[in-house]
C-alpha positions in Angstrom: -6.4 12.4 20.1 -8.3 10.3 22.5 -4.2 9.1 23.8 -3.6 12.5 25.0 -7.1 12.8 25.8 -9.8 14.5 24.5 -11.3 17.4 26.2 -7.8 18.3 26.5 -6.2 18.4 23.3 -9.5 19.9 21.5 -9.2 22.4 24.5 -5.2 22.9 23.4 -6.1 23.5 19.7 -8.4 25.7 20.0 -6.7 28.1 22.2 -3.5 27.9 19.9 -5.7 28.7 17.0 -7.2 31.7 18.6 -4.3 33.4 19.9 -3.0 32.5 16.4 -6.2 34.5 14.9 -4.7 37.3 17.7 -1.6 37.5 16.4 0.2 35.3 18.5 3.5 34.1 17.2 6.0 31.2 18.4 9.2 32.8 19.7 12.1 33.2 17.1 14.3 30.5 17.2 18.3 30.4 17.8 19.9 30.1 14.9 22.2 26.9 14.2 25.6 27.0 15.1 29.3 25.7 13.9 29.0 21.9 12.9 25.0 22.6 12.9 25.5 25.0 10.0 26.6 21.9 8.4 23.1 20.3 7.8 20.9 21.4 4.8 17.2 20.4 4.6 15.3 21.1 1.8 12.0 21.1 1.8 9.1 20.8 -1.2 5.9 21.6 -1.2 4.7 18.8 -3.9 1.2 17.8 -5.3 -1.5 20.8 -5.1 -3.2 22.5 -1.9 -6.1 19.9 -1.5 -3.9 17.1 -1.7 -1.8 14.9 1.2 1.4 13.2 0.4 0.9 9.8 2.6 4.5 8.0 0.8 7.0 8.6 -1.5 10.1 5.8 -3.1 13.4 6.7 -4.4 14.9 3.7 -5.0 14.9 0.2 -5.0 15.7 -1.4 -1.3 17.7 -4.2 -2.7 20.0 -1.8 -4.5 20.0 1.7 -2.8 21.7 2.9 -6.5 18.5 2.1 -8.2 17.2 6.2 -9.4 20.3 8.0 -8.1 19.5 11.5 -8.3 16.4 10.3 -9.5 13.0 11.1 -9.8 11.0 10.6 -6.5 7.3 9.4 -6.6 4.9 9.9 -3.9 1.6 8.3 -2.8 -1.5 10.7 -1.9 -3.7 8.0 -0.7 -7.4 9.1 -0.4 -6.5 12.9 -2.2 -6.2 12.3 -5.7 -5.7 10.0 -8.7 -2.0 11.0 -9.4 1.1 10.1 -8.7 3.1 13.2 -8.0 6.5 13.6 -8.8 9.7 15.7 -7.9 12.8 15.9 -9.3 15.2 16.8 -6.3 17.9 18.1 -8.8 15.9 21.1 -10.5 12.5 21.3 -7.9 10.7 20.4 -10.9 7.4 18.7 -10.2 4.9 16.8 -12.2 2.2 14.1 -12.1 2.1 10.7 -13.3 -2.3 10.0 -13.9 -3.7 7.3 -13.0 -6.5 5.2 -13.7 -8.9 2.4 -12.8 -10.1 -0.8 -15.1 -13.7 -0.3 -14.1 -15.5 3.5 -14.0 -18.0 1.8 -11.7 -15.6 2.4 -9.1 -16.6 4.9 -6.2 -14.1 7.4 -4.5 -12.7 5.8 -1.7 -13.0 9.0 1.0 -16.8 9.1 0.7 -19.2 11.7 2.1 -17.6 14.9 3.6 -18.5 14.2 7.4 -17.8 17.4 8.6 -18.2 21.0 6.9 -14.5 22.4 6.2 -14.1 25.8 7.5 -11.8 26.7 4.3 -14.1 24.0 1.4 -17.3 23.7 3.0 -19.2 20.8 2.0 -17.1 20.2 -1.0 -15.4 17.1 -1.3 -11.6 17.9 -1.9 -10.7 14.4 -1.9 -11.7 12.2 -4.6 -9.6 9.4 -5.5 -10.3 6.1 -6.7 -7.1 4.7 -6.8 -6.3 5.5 -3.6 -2.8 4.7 -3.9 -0.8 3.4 0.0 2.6 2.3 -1.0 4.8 2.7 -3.7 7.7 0.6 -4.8 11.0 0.6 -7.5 12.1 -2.7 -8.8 15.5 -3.0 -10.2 14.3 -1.9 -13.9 12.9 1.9 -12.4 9.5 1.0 -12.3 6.9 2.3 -10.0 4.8 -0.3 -8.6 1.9 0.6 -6.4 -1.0 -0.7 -4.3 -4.0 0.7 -6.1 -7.7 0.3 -6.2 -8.8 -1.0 -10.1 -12.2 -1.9 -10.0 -15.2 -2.1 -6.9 -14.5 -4.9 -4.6 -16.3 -7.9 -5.8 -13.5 -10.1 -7.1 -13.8 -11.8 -10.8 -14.7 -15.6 -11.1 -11.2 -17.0 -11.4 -10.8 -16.0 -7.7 -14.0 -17.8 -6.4 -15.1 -21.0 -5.2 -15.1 -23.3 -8.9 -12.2 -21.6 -10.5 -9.6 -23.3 -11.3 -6.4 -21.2 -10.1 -4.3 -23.4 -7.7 -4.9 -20.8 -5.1 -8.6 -20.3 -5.0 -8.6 -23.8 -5.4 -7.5 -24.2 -2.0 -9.2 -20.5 -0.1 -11.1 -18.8 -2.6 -11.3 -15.4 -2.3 -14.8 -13.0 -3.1 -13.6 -9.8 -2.3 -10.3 -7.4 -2.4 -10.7 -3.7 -2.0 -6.9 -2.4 -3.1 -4.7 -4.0 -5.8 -2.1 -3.1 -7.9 -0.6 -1.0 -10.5 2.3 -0.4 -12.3 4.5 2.7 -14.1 6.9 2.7 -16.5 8.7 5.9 -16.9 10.7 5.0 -19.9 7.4 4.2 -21.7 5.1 7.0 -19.3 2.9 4.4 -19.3 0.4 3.4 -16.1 -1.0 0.1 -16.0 -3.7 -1.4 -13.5 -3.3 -4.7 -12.4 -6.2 -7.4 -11.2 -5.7 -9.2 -8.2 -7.7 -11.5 -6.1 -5.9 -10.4 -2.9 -6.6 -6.8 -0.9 -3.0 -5.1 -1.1 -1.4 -2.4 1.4 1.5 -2.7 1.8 4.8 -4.3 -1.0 8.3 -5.7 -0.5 9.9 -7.4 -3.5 11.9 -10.4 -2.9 15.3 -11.3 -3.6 14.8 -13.7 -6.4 14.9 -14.8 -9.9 11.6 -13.9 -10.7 11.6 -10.1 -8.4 8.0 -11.4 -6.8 6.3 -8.9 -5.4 5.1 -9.6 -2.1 2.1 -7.8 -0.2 0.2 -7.2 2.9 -3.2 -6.1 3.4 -5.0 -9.3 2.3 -7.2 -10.0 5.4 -6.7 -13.8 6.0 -4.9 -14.3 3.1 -1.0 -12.8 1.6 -0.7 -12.2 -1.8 2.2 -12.6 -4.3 2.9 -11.5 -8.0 5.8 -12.8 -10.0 6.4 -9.6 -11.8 8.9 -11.3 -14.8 6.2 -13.8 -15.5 3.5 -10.6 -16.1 6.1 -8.7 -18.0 6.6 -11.5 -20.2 3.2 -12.6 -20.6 0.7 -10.4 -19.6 -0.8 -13.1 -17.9 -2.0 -11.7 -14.4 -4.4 -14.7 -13.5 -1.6 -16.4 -13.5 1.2 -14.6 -12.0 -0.6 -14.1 -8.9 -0.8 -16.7 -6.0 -2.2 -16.2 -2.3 -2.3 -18.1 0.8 -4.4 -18.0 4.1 -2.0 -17.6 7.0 -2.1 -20.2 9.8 -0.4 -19.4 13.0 1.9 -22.3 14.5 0.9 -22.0 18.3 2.2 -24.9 19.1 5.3 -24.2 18.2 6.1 -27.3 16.0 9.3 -26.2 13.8 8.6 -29.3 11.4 4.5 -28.4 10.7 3.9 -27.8 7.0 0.9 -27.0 5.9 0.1 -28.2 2.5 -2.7 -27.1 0.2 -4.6 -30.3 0.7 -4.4 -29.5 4.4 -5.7 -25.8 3.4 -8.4 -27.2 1.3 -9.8 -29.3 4.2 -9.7 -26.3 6.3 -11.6 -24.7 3.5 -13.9 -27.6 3.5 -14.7 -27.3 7.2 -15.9 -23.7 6.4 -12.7 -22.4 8.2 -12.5 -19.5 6.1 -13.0 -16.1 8.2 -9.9 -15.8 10.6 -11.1 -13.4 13.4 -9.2 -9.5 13.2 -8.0 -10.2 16.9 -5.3 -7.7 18.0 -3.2 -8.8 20.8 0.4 -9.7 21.2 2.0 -12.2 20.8 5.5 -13.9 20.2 5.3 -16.3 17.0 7.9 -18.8 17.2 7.5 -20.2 13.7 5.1 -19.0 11.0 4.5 -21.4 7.7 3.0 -20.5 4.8 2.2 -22.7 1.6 1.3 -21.4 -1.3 1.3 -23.2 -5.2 4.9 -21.8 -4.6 6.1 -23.8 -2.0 6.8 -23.2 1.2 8.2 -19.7 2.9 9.4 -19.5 6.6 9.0 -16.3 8.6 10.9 -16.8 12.1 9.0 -14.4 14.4 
């Protein structure tokens, strides 16, 4: 609002909604015609009036065939503590629940701010699991970014423990994590991570890690066939702080002994600076090994 500036834009809206409230409508529009008789769009109104559809998956990037004609899952972010879901064959809709590993944890839109002029005061949003971005892997699950517990991390993240990542940057905080669905089983599962999560991208390998963004000053990974065999999700997780290359040395690596000195320095809290810039070489290190991201 304040782009289009505004005095301006409130002063728009408000004299569309009252010549709405007169009676006011748009003019009719011309109807399509030849080829642009050709394009369908179907439209569903999914979830429930008080909720917000803020993503949805249908299949799995590597393998657009993943869910053909599939079942689509959305994400309602802040709204509610569902996952809704519409079959695009039949328009039938449903919900998958969802739930957190700790009850102690608080709905993540908060006070109402501002009286509602159709809910008043009442607090329409309520989720916990305030689910941002939802994902298939090549089996048909759902994974998601979702809030599990209140934000103070559990000791095998922290300074002492002794997980090859928090070795090197330990980590006392994450405010989103993850979650998985299994439709074949209709199970939901929540899953502990040290990292914050927003945003997934599964790689292209043996073990389909699950990369994710989100983390503050550190990116977090989960090797999703060692959870599914083991149950294990100390140990399928790793993170790494991310250190910018300014120099532009194409052979820098930065090891975890090099990350643990930084750590040791107290070079822990990379500033939220937003600016632009052109990255010509990015490094990360991780108990993994090594990744390169050009630009």
């Amino acid at each position: 609002m304040m782009g289009f500036g505004r005095e301006q834009t409130l002063g728009m809206f408000a004299d569309w909604t009252d010549r709405i409230a007169q009676g006011e409508l748009p003019s009719k529009p011309k109807r399509p015609e030849g080829v642009e008789r050709n394009v369908v769009i179907s439209q569903w109104d999914w979830a429930d009036p008080k909720a917000y559809l803020h993503d949805v998956v249908s299949t799995d990037r590597r393998n657009p065939t993943t869910n053909a004609n599939g079942l689509l899952y959305g994400a309602t972010e802040l709204s509610t503590d569902y996952l809704p879901v519409l079959d695009p064959i039949t328009s039938k809709l449903s919900q998958v629940p969802l739930s957190v590993l700790d009850s102690n944890t608080q709905s993540a839109s908060g006070d109402v701010v501002q009286r509602s002029a159709y809910w008043g005061d009442t607090a329409i949003w309520n989720s916990k699991t305030n689910v941002h971005n939802p994902m298939f892997d090549k089996e048909g699950r759902v994974w998601i970014t979702a809030t599990v517990r209140p934000s103070d991390n559990p000791n095998f993240c922290r300074e002492g423990s002794d997980h090859p990542s928090a070795k090197a940057f330990p980590v006392d905080k994450s405010y989103r994590q993850l979650g998985v669905y299994d439709p074949r089983s209709g199970k939901y599962t929540p899953i502990n991570t040290c990292f914050s999560t927003h945003h997934l991208m599964f790689a292209e390998d043996a073990n389909n890690t699950l990369w994710t963004s989100g983390g503050g000053q550190v990116i977090g990974w989960f090797d999703t066939k060692k959870w599914l065999e083991t149950g294990d999700e100390k140990a399928a997780q790793g993170w790494t702080p991310i250190l910018l290359d300014f120099n532009g040395v194409a052979g820098a690596m930065f090891t975890l002994s090099l990350v643990h000195q930084l750590n040791q320095r107290r070079i822990r809290e990379l500033p939220k600076v937003y600016m632009r810039v052109r990255l010509r070489l990015m490094v990360l290190y991780g108990d993994r090994g090594p990744v390169e991201s050009r630009k």
